[in-house]
N, C-alpha and C positions, 0 to 999 in steps of 0.2 A: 625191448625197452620202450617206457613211455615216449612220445612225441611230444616236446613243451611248447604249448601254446599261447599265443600273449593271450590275455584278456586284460579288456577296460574292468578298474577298480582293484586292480591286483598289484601288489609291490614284487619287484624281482631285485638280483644283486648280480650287476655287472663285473666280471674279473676285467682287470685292463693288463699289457703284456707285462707289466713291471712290480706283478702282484699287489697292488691294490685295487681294491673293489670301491663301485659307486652304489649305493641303491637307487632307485626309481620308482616311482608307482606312472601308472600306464591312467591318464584322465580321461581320452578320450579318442575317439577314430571313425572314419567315414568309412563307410562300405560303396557308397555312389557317389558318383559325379568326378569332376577333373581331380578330387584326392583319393580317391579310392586306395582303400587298404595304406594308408598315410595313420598313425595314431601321433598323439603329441606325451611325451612323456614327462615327469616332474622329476628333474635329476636332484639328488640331495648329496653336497660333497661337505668338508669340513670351513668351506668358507663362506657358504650359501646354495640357495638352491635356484634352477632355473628352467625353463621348458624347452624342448628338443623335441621338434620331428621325425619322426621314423617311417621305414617302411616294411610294411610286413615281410618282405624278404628279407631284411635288414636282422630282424630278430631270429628271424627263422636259422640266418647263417649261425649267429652267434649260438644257439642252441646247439647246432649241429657241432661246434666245436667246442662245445660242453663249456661257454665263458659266461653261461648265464644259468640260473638257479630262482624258484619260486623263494620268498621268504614272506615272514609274518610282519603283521602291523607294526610289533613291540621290536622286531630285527632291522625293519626299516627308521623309525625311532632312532635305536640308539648308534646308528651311521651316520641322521644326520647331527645326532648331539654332538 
């Protein structure tokens, strides 16, 4: 199985326990300094959208329990319509 890895400029779709999903696109992340491996994400829900820091462990978990998925520009779109 492939390994999912974040990248900046990439939208993904978060499951949350109560089956609804969030999307996100992934803006930005430090590799050095005091945030190291920290990215800030753009969450988009149906009442607005807002930014969330993360940690690359962070994402890594949620892969791991399969609650995250790559999606496309046009799938990010019409989540936060």
């Amino acid at each position: 199985m492939l390994k999912l890895k974040i990248k900046v400029g990439c939208y993904y779709a978060f499951a949350l326990r109560n089956d609804h999903t969030i999307a996100f696109a992934v803006l930005y992340g430090f590799e050095r300094g005091k945030n190291k491996d920290v990215l800030t994400l753009r969450m988009y829900t149906g009442t607005g959208d807002f930014e969330f820091p993360i940690e690359e462990s962070t994402f890594d978990r949620w892969a791991r329990e399969r609650r995250i998925r790559e999606i496309s520009p046009e799938e990010a779109l019409e989540y936060a319509m």
